[in-house]
C-alpha positions as CSV (number, residue, x, y, z in Angstrom):
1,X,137.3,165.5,205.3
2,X,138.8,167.7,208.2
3,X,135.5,169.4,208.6
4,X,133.9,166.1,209.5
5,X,136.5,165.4,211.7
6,X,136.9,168.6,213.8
7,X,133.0,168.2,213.8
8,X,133.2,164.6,215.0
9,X,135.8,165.5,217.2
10,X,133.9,168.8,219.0
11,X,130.5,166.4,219.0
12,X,132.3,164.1,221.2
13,X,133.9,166.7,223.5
14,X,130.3,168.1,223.9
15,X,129.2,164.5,224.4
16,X,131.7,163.5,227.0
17,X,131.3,167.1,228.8
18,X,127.9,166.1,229.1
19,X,128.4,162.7,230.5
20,X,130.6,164.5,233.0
21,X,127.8,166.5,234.4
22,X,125.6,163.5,234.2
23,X,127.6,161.4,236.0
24,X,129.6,163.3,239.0
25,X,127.7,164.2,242.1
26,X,129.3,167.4,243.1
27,X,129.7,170.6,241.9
28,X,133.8,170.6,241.3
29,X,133.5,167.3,239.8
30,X,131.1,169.0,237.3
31,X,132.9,171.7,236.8
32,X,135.9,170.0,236.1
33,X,134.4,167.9,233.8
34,X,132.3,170.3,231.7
35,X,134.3,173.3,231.8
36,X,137.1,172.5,229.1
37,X,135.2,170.0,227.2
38,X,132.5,172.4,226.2
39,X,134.7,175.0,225.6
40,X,137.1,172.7,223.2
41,X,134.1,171.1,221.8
42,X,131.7,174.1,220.7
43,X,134.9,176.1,219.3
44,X,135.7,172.7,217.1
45,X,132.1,172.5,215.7
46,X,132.5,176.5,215.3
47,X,135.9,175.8,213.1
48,X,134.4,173.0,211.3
49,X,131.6,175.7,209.9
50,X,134.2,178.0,209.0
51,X,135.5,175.9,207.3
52,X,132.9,173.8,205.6
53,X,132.0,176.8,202.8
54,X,134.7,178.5,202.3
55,X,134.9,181.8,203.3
56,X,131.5,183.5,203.5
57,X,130.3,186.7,205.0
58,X,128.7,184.7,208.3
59,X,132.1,183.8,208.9
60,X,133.5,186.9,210.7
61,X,130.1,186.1,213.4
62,X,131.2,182.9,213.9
63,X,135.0,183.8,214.7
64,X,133.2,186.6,217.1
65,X,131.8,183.5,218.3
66,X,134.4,181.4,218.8
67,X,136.5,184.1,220.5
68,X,133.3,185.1,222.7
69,X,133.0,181.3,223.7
70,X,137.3,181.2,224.9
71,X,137.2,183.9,226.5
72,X,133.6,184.0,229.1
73,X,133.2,180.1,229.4
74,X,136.3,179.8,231.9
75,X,135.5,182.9,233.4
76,X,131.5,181.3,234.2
77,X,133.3,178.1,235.3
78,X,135.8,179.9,237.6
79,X,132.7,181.9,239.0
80,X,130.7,179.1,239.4
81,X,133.3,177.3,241.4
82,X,134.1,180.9,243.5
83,X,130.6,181.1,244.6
84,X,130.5,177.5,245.7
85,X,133.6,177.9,247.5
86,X,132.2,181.3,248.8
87,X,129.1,179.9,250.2
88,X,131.1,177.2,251.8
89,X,130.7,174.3,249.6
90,X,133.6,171.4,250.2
91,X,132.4,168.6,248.0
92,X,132.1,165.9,250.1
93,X,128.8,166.1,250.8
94,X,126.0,163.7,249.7
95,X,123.9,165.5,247.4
């Protein structure tokens, strides 16, 4: 039952980060809304397979996984925003 949930539960952070990118014109607005959503919602779907079986001998990948996904996706997002920052990039424009 919790595996269906935390998989339910990352799907629609994955989902809504989505939207997010979909749906905002700019490139902070993006960032803002993908950046923690698919971070939260790819390490819950990554939990619910560790959890689904038990432990198995995949298992250890996907913790490497889920550590590997908290630790470079803010530091992409943060050098995505840097480099529109950088190259001058104040949001306000029409795209």
């Amino acid at each position: 039952m919790i595996v269906w949930i935390l998989a339910g539960l990352g799907t629609a952070f994955v989902v809504i980060g989505t939207l997010g990118i979909l749906r905002f014109s700019d490139v902070y607005s993006r960032l803002q809304a993908s950046g923690v959503s698919d971070t939260v919602g790819a390490t819950l779907i990554l939990i619910a397979l560790i959890l689904h079986g038990g432990w198995q001998r995949y298992d250890a990948t996907l913790i490497f996984l889920v550590l590997l996904l908290v630790l470079t996706n803010p530091i992409a997002t943060h050098s995505i925003a840097k480099s529109a920052f950088t190259r001058g990039y104040r949001g306000d424009e029409d795209s």
